[in-house]
C-alpha positions in Angstrom: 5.7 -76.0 47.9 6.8 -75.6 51.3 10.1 -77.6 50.6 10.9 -75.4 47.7 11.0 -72.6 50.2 12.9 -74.0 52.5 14.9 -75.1 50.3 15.7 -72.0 49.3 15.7 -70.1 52.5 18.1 -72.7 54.1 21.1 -72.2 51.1 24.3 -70.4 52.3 24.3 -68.8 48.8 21.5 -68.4 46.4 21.1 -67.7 42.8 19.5 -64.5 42.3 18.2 -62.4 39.7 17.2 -59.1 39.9 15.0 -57.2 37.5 13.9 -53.7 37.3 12.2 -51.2 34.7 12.5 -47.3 35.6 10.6 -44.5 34.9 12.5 -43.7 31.9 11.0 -46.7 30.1 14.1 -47.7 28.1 14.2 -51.4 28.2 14.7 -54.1 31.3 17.8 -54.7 33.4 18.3 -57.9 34.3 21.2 -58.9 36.6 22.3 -62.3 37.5 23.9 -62.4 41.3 25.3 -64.8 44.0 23.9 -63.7 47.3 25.2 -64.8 50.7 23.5 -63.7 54.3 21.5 -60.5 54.8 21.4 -57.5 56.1 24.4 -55.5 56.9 26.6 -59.4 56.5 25.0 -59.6 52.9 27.4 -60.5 50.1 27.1 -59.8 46.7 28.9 -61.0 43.5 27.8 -59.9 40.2 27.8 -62.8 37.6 26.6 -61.0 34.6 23.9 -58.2 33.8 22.0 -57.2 30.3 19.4 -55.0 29.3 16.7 -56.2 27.4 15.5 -53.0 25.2 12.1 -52.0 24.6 10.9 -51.6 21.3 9.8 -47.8 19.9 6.1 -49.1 20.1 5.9 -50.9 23.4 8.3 -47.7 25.0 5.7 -45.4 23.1 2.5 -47.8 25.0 4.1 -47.4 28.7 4.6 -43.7 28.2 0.9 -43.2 27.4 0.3 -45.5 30.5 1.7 -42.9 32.4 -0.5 -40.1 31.2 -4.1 -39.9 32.2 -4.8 -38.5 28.9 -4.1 -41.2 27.1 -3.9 -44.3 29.4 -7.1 -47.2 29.4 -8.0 -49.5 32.2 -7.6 -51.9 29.6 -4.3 -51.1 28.4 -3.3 -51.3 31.4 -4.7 -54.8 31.7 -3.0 -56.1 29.1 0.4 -54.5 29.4 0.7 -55.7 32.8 0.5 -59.3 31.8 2.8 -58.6 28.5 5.1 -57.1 30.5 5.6 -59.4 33.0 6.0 -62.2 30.0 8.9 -59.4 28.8 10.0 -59.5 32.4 10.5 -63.5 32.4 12.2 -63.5 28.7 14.8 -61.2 30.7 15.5 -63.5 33.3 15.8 -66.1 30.4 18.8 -63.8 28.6 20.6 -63.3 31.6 21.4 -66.9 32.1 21.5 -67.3 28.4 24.3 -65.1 27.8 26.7 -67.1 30.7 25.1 -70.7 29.8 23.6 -71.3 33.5 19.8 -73.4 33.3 17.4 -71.2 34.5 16.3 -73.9 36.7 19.3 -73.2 39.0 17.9 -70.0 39.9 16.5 -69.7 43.5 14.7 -66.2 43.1 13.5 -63.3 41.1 12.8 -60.4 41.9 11.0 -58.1 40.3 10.4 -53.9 40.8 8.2 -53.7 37.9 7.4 -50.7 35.8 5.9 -47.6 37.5 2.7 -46.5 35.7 1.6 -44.1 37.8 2.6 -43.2 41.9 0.5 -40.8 44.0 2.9 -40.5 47.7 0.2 -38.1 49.1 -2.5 -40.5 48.2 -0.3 -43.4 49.4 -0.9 -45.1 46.5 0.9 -46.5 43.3 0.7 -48.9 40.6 3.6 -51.0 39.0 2.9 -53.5 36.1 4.7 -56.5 35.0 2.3 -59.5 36.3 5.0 -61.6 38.7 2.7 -64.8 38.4 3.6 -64.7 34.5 7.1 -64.7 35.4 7.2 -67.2 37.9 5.1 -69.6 35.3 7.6 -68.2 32.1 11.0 -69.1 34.3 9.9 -71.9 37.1 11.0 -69.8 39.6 10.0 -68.1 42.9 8.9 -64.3 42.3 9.2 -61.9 44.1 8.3 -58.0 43.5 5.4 -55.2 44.2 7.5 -53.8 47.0 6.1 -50.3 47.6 2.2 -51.0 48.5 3.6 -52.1 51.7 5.2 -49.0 52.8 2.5 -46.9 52.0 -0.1 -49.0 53.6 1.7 -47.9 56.4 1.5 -44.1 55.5 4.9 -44.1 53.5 5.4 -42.7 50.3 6.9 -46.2 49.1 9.3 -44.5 47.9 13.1 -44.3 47.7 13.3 -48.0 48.5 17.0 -48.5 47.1 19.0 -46.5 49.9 18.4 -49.8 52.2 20.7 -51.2 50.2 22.6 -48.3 49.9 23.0 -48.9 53.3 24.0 -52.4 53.3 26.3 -52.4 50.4 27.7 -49.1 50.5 28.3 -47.1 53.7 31.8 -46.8 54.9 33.3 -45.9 58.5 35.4 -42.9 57.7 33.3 -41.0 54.7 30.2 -39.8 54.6 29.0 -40.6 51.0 25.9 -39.2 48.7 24.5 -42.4 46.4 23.0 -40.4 43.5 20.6 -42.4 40.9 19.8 -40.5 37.4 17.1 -42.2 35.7 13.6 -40.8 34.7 14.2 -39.0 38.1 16.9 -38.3 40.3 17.2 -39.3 43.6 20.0 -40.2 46.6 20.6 -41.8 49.3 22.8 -40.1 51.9 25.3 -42.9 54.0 26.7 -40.5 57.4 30.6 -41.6 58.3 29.8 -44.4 60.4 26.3 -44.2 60.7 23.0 -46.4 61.8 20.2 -47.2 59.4 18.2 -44.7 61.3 20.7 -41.6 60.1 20.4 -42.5 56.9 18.1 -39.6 54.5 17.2 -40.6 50.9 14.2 -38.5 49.1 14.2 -37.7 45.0 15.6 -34.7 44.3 13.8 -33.5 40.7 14.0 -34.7 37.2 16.7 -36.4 35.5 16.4 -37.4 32.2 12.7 -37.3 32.0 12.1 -34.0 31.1 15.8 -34.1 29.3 14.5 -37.0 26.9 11.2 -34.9 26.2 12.7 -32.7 25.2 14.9 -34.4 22.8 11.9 -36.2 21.4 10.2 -32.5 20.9 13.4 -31.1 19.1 14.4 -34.2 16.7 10.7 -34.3 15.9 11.0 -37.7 17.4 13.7 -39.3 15.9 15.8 -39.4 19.0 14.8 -40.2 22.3 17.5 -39.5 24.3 20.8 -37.2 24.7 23.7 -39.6 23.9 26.3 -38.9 26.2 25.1 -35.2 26.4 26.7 -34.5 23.1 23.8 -32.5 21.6 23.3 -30.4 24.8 27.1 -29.4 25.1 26.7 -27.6 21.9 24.4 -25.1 23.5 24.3 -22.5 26.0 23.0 -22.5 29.2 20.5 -19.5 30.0 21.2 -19.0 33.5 18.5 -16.2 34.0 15.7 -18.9 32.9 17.2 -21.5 34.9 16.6 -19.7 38.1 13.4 -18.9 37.2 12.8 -22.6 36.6 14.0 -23.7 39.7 12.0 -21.2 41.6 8.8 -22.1 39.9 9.2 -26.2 40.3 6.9 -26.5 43.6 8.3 -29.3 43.8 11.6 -28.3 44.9 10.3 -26.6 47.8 8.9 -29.9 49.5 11.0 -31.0 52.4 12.0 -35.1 52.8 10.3 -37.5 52.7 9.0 -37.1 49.5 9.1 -38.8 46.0 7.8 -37.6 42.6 7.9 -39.2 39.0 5.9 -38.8 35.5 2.6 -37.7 36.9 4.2 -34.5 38.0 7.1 -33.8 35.5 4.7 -34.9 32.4 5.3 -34.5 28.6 3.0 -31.6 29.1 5.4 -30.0 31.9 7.9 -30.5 28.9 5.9 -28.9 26.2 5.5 -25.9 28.3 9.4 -25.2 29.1 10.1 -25.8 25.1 7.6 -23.0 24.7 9.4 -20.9 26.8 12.8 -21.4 25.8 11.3 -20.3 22.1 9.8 -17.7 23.6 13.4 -16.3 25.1 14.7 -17.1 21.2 17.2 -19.8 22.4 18.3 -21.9 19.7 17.0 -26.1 20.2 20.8 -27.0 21.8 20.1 -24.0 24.1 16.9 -25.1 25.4 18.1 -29.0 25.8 21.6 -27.2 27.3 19.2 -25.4 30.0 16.8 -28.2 30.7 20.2 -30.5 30.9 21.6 -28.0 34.0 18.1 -27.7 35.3 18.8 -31.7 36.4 22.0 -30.9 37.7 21.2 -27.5 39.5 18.5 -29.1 41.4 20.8 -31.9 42.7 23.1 -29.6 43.9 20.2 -27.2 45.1 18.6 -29.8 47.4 21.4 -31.0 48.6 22.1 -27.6 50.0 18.8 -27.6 51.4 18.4 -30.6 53.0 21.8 -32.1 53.3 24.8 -30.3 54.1 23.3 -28.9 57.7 23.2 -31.7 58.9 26.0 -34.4 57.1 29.7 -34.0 56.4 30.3 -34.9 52.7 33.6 -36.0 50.8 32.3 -38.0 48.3 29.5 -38.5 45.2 28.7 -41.3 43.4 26.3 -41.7 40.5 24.9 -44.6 39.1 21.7 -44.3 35.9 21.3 -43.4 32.6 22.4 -39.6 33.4 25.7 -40.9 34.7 26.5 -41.8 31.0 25.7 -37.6 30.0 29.0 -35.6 30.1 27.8 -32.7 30.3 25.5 -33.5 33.7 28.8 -35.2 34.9 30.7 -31.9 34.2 28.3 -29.8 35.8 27.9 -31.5 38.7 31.6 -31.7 39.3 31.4 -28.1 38.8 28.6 -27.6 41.5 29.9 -29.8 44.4 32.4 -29.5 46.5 32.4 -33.5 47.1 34.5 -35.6 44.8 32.3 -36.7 41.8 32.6 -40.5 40.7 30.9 -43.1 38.7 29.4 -45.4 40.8 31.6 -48.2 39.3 34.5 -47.2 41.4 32.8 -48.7 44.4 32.5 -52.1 42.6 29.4 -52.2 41.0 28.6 -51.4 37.5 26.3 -47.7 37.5 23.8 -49.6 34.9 23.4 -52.7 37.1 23.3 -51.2 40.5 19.4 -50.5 40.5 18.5 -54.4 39.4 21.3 -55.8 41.9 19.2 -53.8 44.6 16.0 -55.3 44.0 17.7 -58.4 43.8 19.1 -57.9 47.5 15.4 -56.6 48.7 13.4 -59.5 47.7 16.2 -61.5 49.6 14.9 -59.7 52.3 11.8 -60.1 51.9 12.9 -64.1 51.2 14.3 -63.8 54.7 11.8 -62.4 56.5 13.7 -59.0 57.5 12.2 -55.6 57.3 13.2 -53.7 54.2 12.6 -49.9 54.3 13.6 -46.8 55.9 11.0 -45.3 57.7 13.3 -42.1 58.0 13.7 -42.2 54.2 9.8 -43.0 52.6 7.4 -41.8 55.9 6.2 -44.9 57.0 5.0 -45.1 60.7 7.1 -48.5 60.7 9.5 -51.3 59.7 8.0 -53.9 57.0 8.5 -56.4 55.3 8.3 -55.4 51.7 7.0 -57.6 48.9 4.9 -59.8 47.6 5.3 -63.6 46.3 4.5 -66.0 43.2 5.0 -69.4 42.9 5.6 -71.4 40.0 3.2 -74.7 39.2 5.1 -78.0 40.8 2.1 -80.0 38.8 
């Protein structure tokens, strides 16, 4: 078992794939990556990426594992080991769909699916069992990144702007790396800075409570806003937008800090569908509102926490929001930064989040330290991760 890792640790360029499951609970990305060096000399080429969907029942199973009104202890049992059995058939895909034997892979790494996180607590919980994947694909696993972070008092959370920060910084522009899944969160690169000027902290919600409320108004026939289209045909209600943003305690929290589906719950939804009935807005309205509220807040903390402190000329966004026009539109209409798809940097917006998990457990693989204290509140450097091994017998 030893040679294996060697073996792997010794190769110029490894085989990598990267896998992660966000908080939106739409299905697993799965990318499939060459990897050369580490740190700030790592090199990165993309060889394909897929996204294995989750079905309506097992979406509508994780969802009530993120509720503690309707999670089990032994749900949670058994969707961690199904998971990480969906986990492994992803890997499989991947090097299905360009013909490459699974058995040339060096490495997976996993994030996992967040059930539930608790940064005050330091404590969180991601499922998707790694030892089922390592024993589904042969390979070495790698993944349960946070608990390392917060066992030194960090939040464990953002852990993607250290790759931000490897991949992404540039000498001359000082550049905001916004992610729009369940929730929003960035990573801000200073022109020519260190690791240690580098901020990164979630901002709000991004599609989370948008999807909620898409599920409320179709009755659940929908789950999400494709491409924005049903929210451009409403109106925003500015008045009730302010008054949203000014209620969300959240908001007010300075970095570090992290949030997710404990906090902006299908509850949290209910309630602002209520009030948007209550103001008589029409369905499109309310989604319309709830749609800027996402954007607003971006802009908002950024204001807050950023622009004292960081010269910025340009914006990319990478996620699931990236794809709705009507965020896109409104936060080109709220910055002054120049607002791009992540894709103009190289890197596909869908894949971006799986290539960095990919890059972290190659850390990890390495023996390098793989968070930013600055960024999640931990009193140190560590090495992130955790490690399965597939049977040799």
């Amino acid at each position: 078992m030893i040679d294996l890792l060697n073996n792997v640790l010794h190769k110029k360029k490894k085989l990598a794939i990267g896998l992660m499951s966000g908080t939106s609970a739409d299905g697993i990305d799965a990318c499939l990556i060459e990897i050369e060096g580490n740190y700030t000399d790592t090199k990165i080429k993309l060889i394909d990426f897929i996204t294995l969907d989750y079905t309506s029942k097992e979406k509508e199973r994780l969802l009530k594992l993120c509720n503690v009104n309707t999670s089990t202890v032994s749900e949670i049992c058994y969707m961690n080991t199904y998971l990480g059995n969906k986990m492994g058939q992803a890997a499989l895909e991947v090097c299905k769909k360009v013909n490459i034997n699974i058995n040339y892979v060096d490495y997976i790494s996993s994030h996992g699916q967040t059930i539930f996180h608790m940064p005050d607590e330091h404590s969180t919980l991601q499922i998707g069992e790694l030892s089922n994947i390592a024993a589904l694909t042969g390979c070495i696993t790698v993944g349960d990144f946070r608990p390392s972070d917060m066992a030194y008092g960090g939040q464990g959370a953002p852990l993607v702007p250290y790759v931000d920060y490897i991949l992404f910084s540039d000498k001359n522009k000082g550049r905001i790396l916004l992610n729009l899944g369940g929730i929003a969160n960035i990573t801000v690169l200073k022109a020519g800075g260190k690791e240690e000027d580098v901020l990164a902290y979630d901002t709000g919600p991004a599609n989370v409570l948008v999807d909620e409320i898409v599920r409320i108004i179709t009755d659940g026939r929908k789950s999400f806003d494709e491409g924005g289209k049903m929210a451009l045909k409403g109106s925003i209600d500015d008045q009730w937008l302010d008054e949203i943003l000014t209620r969300d305690k959240y908001l007010l929290k300075k970095p570090p800090k992290s949030t997710g589906r404990e906090y902006y719950t299908k509850e949290f939804a209910m309630n602002l569908y209520e009030q948007g009935i209550k103001r008589n807005l029409d369905n499109m309205s309310i989604l319309a509102t709830i749609t800027a509220y996402t954007a607003k807040s971006v802009k908002n903390q950024i204001d807050a926490f950023v622009l004292d402190k960081y010269k910025i000329d340009e914006l990319y966004v990478s996620g699931g929001g990236a794809h709705n026009q009507m965020i896109m539109k409104l936060l080109s209409e709220y910055m002054e930064a120049d607002v791009m798809d992540v894709e103009n940097l190289g890197f596909p917006g869908d894949a971006k989040e799986s290539i960095a998990f990919a890059v972290l457990g190659n850390e990890f693989l390495c023996g390098k330290t793989n968070n930013i204290p600055n960024s999640t509140g931990s009193k140190r450097k560590v090495i992130m991760g955790k490690l399965a091994l597939p049977s040799l017998y």
